[in-house]
C-alpha positions as CSV (number, residue, x, y, z in Angstrom):
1,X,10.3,-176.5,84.2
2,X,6.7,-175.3,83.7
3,X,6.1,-172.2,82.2
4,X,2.8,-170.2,82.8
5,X,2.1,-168.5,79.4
6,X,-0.6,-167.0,80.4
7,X,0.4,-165.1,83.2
8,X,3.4,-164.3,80.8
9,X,1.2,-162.5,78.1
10,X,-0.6,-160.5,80.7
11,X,1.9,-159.4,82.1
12,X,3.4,-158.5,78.9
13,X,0.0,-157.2,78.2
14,X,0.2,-155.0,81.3
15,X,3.1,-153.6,80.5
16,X,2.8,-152.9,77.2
17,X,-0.8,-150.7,77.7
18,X,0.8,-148.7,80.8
19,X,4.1,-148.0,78.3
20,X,1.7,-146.8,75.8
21,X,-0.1,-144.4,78.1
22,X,2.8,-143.2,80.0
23,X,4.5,-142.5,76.5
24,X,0.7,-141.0,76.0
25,X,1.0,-138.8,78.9
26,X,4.6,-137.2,78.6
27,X,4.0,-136.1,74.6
28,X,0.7,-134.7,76.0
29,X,3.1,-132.8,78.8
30,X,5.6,-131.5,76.1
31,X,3.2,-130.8,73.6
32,X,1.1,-128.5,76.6
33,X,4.7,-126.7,76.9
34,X,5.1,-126.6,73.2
35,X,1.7,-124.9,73.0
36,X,2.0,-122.8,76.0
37,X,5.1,-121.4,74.5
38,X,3.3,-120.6,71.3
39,X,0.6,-119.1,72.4
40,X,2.7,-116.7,74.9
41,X,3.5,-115.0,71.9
42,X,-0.4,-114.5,70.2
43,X,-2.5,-114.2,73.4
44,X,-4.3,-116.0,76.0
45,X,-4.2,-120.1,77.3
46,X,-0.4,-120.1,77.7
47,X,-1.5,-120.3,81.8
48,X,-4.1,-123.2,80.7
49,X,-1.3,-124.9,78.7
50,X,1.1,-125.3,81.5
51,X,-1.0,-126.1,84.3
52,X,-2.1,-129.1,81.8
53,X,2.0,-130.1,80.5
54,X,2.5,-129.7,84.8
55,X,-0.4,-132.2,85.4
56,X,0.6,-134.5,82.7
57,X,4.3,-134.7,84.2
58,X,3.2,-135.1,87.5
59,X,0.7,-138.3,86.6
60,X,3.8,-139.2,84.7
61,X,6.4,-138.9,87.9
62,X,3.8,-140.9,89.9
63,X,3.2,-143.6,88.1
64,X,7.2,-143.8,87.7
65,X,7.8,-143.6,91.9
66,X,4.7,-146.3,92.3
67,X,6.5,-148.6,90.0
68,X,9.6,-148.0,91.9
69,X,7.9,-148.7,94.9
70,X,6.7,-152.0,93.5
71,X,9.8,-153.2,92.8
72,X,11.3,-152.3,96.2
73,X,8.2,-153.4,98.6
């Protein structure tokens, strides 16, 4: 048995950078609804806010349904 370490690390590489950013992208989407949900209250930007936490959820749903396709192609 021969073991290709480094295809191993960058794979593990891979997947440890895209973990990061999707993690990245959905506290970006909460913190958009967080701040949309402040703001409601004192003025202006709510609107801004959600289209952004909407955006961010949507890159984040993506990237989720490519990865399933991946898997099942």
């Amino acid at each position: 048995m021969n073991i290709d370490w480094a295809a191993l690390a960058s794979v593990f590489g891979v997947s440890l950078v895209i973990t990061i950013a999707l993690v990245g992208l959905f506290t970006l989407g909460i913190t958009g609804l967080a701040r949309q949900t402040t703001t409601a209250q004192g003025g202006g930007g709510g609107v801004l806010a959600r289209t952004g936490a909407y955006a961010c959820f949507a890159l984040c749903a993506a990237a989720v349904a490519y990865g399933i396709f991946l898997i099942v192609a």
